[in-house]
DRENPA-3360 file (N, C-alpha, C; in nm, 2 decimals, always signed):
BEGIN
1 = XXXXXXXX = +7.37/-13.52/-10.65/+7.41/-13.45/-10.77/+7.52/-13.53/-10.84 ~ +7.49/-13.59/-10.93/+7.60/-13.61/-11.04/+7.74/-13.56/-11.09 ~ +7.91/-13.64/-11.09/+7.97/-13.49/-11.09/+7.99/-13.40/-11.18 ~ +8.05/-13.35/-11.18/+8.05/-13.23/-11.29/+8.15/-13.30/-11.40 ~ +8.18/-13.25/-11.52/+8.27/-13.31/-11.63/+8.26/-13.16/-11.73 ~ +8.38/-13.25/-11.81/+8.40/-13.14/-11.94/+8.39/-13.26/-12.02 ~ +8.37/-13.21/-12.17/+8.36/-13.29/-12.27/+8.43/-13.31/-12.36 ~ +8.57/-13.35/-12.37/+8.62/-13.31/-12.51/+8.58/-13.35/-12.61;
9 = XXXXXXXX = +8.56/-13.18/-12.70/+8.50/-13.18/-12.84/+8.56/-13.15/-12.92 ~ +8.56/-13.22/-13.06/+8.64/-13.21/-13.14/+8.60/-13.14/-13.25 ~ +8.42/-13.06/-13.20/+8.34/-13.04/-13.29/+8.25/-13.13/-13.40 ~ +8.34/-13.25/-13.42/+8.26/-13.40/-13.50/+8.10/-13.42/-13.44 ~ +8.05/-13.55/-13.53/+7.92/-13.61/-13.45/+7.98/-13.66/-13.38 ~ +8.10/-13.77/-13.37/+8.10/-13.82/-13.24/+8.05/-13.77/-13.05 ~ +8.16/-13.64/-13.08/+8.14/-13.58/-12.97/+8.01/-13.50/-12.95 ~ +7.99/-13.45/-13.06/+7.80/-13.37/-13.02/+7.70/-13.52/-12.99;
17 = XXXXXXXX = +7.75/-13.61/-13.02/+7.65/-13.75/-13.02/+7.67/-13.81/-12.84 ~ +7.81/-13.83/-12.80/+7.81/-13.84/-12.66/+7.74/-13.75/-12.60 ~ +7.77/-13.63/-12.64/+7.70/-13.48/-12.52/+7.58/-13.55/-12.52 ~ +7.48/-13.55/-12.59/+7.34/-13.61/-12.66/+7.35/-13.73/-12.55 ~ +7.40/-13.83/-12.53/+7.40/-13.98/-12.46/+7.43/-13.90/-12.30 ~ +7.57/-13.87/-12.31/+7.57/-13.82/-12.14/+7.45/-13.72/-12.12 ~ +7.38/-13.65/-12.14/+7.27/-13.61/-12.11/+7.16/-13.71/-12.05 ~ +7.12/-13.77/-12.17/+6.97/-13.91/-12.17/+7.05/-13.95/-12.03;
25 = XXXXXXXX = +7.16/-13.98/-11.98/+7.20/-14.12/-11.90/+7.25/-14.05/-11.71 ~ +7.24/-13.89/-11.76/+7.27/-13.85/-11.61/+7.35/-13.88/-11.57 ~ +7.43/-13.97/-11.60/+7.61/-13.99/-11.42/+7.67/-13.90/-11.44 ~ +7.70/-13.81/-11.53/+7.76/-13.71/-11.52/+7.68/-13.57/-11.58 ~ +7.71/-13.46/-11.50/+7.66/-13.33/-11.55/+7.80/-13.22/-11.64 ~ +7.80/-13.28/-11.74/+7.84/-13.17/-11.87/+7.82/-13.03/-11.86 ~ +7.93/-12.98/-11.81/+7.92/-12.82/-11.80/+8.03/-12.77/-11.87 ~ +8.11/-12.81/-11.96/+8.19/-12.75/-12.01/+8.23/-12.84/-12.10;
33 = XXXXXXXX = +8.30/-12.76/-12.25/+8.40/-12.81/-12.42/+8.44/-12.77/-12.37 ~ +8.57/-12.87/-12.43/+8.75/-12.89/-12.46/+8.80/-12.86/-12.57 ~ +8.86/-12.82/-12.63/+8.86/-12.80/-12.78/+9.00/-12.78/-12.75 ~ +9.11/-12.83/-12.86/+9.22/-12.84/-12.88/+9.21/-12.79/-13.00 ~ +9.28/-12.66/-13.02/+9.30/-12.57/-13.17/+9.42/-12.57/-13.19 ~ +9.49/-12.53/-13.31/+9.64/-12.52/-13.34/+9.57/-12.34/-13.38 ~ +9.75/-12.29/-13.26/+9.73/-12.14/-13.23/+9.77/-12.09/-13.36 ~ +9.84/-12.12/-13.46/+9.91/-12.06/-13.56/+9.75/-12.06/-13.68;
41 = XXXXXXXX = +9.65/-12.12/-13.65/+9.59/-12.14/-13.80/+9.42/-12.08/-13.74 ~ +9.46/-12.11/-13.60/+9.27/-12.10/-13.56/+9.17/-12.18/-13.54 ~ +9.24/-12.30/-13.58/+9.12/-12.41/-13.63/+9.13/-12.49/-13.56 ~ +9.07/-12.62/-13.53/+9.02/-12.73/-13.45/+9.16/-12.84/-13.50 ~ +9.23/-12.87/-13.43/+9.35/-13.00/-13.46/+9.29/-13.11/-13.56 ~ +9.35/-13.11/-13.66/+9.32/-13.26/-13.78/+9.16/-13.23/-13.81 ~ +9.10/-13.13/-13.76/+8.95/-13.14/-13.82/+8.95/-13.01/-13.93 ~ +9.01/-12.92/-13.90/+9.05/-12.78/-13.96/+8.96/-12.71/-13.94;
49 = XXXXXXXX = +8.83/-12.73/-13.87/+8.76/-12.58/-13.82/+8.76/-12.51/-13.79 ~ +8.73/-12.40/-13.83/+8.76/-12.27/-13.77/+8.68/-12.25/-13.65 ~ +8.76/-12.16/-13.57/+8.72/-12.14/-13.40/+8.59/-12.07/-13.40 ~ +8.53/-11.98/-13.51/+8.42/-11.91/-13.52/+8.26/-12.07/-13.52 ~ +8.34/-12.13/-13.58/+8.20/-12.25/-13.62/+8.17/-12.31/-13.47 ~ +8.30/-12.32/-13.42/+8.31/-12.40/-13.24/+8.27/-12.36/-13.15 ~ +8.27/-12.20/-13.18/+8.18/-12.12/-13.07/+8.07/-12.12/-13.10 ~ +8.04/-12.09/-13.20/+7.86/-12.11/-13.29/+7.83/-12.25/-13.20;
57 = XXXXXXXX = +7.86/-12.36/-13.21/+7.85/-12.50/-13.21/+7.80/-12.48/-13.01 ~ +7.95/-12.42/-12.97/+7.90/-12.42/-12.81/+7.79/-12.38/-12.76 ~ +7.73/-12.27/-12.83/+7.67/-12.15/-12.81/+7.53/-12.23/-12.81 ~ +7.52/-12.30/-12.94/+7.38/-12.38/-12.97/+7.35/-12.52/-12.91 ~ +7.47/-12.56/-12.80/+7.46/-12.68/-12.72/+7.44/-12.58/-12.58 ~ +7.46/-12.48/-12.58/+7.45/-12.38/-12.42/+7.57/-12.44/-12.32 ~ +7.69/-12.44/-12.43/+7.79/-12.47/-12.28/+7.91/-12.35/-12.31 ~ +7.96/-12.36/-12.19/+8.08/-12.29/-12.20/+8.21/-12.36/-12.30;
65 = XXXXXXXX = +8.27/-12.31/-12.41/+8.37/-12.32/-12.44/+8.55/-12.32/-12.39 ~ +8.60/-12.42/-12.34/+8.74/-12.41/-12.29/+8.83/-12.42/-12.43 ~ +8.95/-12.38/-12.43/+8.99/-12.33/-12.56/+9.12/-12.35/-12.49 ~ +9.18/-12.51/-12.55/+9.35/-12.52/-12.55/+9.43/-12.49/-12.68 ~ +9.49/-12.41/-12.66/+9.64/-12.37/-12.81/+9.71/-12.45/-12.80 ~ +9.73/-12.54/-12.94/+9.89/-12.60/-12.93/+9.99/-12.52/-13.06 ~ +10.06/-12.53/-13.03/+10.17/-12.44/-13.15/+10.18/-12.55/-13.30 ~ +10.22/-12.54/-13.43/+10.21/-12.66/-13.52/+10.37/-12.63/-13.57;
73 = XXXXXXXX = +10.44/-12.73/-13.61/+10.39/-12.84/-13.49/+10.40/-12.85/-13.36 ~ +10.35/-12.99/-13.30/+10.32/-12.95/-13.14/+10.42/-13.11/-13.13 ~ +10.53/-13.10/-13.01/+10.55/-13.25/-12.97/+10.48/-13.27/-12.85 ~ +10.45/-13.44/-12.82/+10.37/-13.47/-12.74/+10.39/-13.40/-12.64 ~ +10.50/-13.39/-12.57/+10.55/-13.32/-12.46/+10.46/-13.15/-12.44 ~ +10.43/-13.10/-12.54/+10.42/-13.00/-12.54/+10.23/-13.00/-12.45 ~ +10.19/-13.09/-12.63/+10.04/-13.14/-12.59/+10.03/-13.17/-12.46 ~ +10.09/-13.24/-12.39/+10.04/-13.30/-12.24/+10.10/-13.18/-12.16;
81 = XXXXXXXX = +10.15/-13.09/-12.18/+10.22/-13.01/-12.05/+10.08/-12.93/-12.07 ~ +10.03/-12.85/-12.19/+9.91/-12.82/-12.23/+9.75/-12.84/-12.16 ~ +9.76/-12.94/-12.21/+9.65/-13.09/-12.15/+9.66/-13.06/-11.97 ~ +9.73/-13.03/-11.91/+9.79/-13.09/-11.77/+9.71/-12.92/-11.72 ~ +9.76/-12.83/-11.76/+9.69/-12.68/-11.72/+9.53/-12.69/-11.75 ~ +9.52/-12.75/-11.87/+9.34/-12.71/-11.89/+9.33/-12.84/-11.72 ~ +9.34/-12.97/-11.75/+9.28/-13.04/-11.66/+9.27/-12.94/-11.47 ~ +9.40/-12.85/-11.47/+9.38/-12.83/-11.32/+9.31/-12.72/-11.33;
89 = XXXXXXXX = +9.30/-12.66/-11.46/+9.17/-12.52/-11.46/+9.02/-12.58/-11.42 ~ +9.02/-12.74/-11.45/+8.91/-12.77/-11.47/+8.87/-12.84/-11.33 ~ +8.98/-12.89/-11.23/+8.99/-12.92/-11.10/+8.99/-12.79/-11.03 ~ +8.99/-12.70/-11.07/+8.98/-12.61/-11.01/+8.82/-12.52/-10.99 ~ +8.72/-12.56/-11.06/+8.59/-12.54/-11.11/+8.49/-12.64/-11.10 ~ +8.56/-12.76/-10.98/+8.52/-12.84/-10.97/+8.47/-12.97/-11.03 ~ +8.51/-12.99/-11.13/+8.51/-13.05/-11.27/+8.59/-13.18/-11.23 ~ +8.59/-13.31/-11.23/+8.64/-13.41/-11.21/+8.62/-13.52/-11.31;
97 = XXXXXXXX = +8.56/-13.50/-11.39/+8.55/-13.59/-11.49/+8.56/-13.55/-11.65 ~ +8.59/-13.63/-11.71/+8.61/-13.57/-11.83/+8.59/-13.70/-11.95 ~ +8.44/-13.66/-12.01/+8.42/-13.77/-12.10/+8.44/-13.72/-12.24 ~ +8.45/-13.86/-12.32/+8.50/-13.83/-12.45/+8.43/-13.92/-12.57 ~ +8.40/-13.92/-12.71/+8.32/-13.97/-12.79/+8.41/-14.12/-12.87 ~ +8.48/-14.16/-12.79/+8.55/-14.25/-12.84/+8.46/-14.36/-12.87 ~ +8.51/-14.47/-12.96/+8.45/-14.59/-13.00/+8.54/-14.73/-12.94 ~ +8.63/-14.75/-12.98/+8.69/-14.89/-12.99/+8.84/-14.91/-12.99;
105 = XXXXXXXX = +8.89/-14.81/-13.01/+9.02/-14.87/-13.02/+9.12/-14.81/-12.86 ~ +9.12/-14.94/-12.85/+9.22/-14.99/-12.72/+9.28/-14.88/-12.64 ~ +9.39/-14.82/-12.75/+9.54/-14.77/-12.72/+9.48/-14.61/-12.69 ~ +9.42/-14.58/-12.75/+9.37/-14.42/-12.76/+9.30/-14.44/-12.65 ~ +9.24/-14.52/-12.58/+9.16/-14.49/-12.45/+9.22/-14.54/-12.35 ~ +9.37/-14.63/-12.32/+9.47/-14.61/-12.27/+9.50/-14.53/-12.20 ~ +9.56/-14.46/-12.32/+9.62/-14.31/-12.34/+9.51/-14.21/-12.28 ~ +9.46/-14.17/-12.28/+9.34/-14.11/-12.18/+9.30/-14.17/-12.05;
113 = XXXXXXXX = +9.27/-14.24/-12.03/+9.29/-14.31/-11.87/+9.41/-14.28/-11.82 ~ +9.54/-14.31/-11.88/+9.64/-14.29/-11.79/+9.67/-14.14/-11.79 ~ +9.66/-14.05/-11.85/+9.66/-13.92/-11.85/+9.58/-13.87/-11.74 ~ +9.47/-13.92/-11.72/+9.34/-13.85/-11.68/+9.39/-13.87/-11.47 ~ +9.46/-13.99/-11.54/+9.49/-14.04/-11.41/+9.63/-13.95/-11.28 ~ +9.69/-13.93/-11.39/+9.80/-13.84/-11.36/+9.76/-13.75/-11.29 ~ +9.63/-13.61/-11.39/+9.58/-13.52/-11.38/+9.48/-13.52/-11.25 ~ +9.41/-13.65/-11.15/+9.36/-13.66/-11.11/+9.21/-13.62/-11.14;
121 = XXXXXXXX = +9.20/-13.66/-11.25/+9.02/-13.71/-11.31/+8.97/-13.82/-11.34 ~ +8.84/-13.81/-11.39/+8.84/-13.94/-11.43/+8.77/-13.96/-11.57 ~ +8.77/-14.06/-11.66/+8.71/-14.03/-11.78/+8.60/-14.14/-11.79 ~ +8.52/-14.07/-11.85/+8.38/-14.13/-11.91/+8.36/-14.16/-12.07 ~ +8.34/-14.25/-12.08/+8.33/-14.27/-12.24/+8.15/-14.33/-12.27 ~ +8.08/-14.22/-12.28/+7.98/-14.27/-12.32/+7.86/-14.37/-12.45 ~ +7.99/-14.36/-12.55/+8.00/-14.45/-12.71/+8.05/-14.59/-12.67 ~ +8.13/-14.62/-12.56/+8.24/-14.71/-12.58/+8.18/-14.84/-12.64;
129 = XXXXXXXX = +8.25/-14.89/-12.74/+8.19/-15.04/-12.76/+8.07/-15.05/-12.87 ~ +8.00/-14.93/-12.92/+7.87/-14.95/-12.97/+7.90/-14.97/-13.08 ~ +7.87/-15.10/-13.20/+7.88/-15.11/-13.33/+7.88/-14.98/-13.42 ~ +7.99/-14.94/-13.48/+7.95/-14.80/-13.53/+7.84/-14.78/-13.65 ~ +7.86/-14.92/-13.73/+7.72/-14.93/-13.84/+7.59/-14.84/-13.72 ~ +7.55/-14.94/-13.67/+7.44/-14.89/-13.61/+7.41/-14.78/-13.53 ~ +7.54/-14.72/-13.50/+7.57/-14.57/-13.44/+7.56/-14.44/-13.54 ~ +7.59/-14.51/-13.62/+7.56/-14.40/-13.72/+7.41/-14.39/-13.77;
137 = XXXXXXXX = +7.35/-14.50/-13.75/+7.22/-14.54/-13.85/+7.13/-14.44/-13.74 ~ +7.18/-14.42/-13.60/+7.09/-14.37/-13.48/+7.13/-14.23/-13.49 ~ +7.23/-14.24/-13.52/+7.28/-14.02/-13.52/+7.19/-14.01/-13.63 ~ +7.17/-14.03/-13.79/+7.11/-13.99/-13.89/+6.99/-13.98/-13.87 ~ +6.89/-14.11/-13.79/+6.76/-14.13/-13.80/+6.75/-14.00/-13.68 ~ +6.83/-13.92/-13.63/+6.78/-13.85/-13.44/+6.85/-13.71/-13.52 ~ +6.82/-13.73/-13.62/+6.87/-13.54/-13.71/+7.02/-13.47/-13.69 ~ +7.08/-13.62/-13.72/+7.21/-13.53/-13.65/+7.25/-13.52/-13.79;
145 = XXXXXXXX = +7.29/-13.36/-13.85/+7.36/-13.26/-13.97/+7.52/-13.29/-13.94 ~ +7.61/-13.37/-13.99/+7.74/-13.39/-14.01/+7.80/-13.38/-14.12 ~ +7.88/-13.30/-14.16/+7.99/-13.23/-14.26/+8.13/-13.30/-14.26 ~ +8.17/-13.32/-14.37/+8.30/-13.40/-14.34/+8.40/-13.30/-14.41 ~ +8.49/-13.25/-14.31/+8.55/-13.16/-14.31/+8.75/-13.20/-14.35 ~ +8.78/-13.32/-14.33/+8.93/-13.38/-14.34/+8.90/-13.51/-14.38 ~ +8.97/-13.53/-14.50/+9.01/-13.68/-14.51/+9.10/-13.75/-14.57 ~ +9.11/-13.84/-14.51/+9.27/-13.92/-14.52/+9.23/-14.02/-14.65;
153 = XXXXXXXX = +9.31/-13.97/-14.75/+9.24/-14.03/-14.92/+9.31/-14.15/-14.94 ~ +9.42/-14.17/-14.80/+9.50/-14.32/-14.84/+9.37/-14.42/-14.73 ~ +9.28/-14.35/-14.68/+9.17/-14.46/-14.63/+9.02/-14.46/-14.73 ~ +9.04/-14.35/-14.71/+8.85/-14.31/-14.75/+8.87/-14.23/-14.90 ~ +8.74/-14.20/-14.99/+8.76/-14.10/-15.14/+8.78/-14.00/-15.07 ~ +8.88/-13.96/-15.15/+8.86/-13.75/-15.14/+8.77/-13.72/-15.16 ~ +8.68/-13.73/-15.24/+8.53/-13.68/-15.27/+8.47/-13.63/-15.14 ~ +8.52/-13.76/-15.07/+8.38/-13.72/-14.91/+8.43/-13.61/-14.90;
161 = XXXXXXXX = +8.53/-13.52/-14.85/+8.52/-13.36/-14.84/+8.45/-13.24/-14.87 ~ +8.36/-13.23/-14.74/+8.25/-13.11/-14.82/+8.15/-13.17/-14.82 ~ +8.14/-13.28/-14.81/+7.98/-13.39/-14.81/+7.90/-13.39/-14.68 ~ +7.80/-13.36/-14.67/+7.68/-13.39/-14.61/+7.66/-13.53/-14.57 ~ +7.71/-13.58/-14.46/+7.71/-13.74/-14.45/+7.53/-13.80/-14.45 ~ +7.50/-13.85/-14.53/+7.39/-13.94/-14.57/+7.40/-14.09/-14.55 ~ +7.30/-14.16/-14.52/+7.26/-14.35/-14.52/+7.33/-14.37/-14.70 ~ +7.27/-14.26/-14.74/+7.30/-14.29/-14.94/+7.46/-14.31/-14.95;
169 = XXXXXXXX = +7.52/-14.18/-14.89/+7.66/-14.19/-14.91/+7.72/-14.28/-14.83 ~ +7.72/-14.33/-14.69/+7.81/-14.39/-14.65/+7.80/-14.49/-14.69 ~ +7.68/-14.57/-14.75/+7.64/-14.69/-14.81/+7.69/-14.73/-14.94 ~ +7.78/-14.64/-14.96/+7.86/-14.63/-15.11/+8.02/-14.64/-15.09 ~ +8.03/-14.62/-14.99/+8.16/-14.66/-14.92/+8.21/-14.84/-14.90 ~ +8.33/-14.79/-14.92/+8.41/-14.95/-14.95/+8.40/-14.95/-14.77 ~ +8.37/-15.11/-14.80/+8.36/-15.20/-14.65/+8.49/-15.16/-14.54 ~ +8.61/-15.13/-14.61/+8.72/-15.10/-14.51/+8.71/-14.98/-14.45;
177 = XXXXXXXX = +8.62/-14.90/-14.45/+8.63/-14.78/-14.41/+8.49/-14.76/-14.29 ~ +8.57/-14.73/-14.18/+8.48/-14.76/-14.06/+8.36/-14.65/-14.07 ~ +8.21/-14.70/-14.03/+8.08/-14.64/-14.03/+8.11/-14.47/-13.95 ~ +8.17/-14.49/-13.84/+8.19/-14.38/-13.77/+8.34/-14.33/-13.77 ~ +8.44/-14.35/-13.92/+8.52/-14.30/-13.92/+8.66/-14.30/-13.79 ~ +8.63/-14.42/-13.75/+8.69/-14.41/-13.60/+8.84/-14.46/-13.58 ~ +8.88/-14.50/-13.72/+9.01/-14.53/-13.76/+9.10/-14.39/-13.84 ~ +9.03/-14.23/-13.80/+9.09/-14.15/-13.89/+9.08/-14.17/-14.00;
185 = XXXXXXXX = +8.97/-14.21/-14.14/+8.93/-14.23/-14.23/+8.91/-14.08/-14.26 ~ +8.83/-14.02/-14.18/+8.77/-13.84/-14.21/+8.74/-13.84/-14.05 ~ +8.69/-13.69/-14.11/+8.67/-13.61/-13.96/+8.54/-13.51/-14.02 ~ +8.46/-13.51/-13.90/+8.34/-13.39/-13.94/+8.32/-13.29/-13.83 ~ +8.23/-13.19/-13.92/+8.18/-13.12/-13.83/+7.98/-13.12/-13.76 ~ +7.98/-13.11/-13.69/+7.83/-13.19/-13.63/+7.77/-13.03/-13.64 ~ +7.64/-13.07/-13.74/+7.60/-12.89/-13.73/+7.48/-12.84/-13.67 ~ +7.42/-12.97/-13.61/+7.28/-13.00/-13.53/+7.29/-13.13/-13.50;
193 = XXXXXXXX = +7.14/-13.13/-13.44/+7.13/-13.30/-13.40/+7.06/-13.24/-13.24 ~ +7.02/-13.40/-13.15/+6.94/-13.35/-13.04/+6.99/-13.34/-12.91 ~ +7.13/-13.31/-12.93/+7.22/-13.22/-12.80/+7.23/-13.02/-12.86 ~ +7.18/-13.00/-13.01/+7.20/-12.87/-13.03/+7.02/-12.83/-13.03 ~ +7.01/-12.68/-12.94/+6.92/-12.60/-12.91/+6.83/-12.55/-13.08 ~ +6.94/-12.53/-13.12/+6.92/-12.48/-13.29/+7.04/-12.51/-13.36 ~ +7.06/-12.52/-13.50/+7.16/-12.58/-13.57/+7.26/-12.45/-13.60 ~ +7.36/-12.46/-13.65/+7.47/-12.43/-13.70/+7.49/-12.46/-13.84;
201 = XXXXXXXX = +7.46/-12.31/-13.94/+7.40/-12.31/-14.05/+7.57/-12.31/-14.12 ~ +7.58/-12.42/-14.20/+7.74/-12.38/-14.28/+7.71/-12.48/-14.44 ~ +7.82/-12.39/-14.49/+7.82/-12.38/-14.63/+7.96/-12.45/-14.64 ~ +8.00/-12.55/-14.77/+8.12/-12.59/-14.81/+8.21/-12.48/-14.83 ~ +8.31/-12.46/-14.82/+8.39/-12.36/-14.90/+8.50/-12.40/-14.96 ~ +8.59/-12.39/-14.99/+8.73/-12.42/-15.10/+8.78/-12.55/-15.02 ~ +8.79/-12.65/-15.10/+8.85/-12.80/-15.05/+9.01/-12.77/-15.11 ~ +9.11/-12.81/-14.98/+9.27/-12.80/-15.02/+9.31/-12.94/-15.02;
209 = XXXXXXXX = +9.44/-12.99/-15.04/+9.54/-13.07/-15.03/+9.62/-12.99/-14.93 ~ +9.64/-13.08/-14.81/+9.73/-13.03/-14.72/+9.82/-13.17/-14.67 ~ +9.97/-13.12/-14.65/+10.00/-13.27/-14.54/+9.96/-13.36/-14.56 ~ +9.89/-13.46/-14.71/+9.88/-13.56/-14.68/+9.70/-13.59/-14.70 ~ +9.64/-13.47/-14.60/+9.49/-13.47/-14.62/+9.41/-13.41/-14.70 ~ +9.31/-13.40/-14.73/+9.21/-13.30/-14.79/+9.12/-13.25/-14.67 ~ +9.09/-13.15/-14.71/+9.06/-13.03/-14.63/+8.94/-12.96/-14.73 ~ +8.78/-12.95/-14.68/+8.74/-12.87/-14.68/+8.68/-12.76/-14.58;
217 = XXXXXXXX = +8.68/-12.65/-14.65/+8.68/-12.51/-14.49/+8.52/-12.52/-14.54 ~ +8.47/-12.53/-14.40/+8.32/-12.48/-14.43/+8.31/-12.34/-14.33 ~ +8.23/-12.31/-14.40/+8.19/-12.15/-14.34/+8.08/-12.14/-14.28 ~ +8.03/-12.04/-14.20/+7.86/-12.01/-14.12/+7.82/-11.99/-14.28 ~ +7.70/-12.01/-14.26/+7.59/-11.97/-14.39/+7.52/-11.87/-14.36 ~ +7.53/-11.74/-14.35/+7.48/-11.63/-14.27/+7.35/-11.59/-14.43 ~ +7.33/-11.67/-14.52/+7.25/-11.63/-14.56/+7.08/-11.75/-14.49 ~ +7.08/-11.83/-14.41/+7.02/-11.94/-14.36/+7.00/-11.87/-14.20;
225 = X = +6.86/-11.89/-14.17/+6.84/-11.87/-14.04/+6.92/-11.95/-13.92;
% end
């Protein structure tokens, strides 16, 4: 048997696209999301989701939902004291590994190895390394529905907010701005694709200026099967 793992989800394609890969690839059995929300707003950290779309999301991948609160703001200290309780909940359920949708950059997967290591787990990165041009060209062509939900307008247009990520649109994007977003350019929400059972029906709703980012809230589409 394979060991067991959680998955931290951020809700994005990234992470519905690993679930999707750790599945096809078996070393690990995925029995549980990680989701990191800020307790004061409800919503998914730097993605702004609301916790309602994340359970819809779990519900239609068939996993169990784990649900960390950080307070806003949160200091690191806080995050990892945080971090350190979900991992022993998750050592405690037998859960020893813990994979994540990361791409390429160095430091951030660092930072998770040495954490993971403290915590006595281990982490799996089932993206690691893959050109994101062509990662993305594979999420699109294999039905994966991605919403871009946050974006950083000192990298990428404000416009993307509320966009339906398309081959049309990202192909209209200035060259500096990474295919899978993996520099913090934007953040999405993944609303199907072939790790979800049935999709996760949402509608754009009111785009803000917040801190710096843009923000649009998308909602369930309770008028859509």
């Amino acid at each position: 048997m394979p060991p067991r793992a959680w998955l931290a989800w951020s809700s994005g394609k990234d992470s519905a696209w690993a679930l999707h890969v750790a599945r096809l690839a078996g070393e690990v059995d995925i029995v549980g999301l990680l989701t990191t929300y800020t307790e004061p707003h409800d919503r998914v950290s730097m993605h702004g989701v609301r916790l309602e779309l994340v359970r819809a999301q779990a519900a239609a991948v068939g996993l169990p939902l784990h649900l960390v609160p950080i307070p806003s703001p949160c200091t690191n200290e806080i995050y990892e004291a945080r971090m350190e309780t979900a991992m022993a909940a998750a050592r405690a359920g037998d859960v020893t590994h813990m994979a994540f949708g990361d791409l390429f950059l160095e430091d951030v997967r660092a930072y998770r190895v040495a954490q993971l290591a403290r915590a006595g787990m281990t982490p799996v990165f089932p993206l690691w390394g893959r050109p994101t041009g062509a990662l993305l060209d594979e999420m699109l062509a294999a039905g994966v529905e991605a919403w871009v939900t946050c974006v950083d307008p000192r990298q990428a247009p404000a416009s993307l907010a509320g966009r339906m990520l398309t081959s049309e649109l990202m192909a209209a994007l200035p060259a500096s701005v990474d295919r899978c977003f993996e520099r913090g350019e934007a953040h999405t929400f993944a609303a199907s694709g072939p790790a979800f059972a049935q999709g996760v029906a949402v509608k754009p709703g009111v785009v803000v200026e917040r801190d710096g980012f843009v923000f649009a809230d998308l909602e369930l589409d309770r008028t859509r099967p």
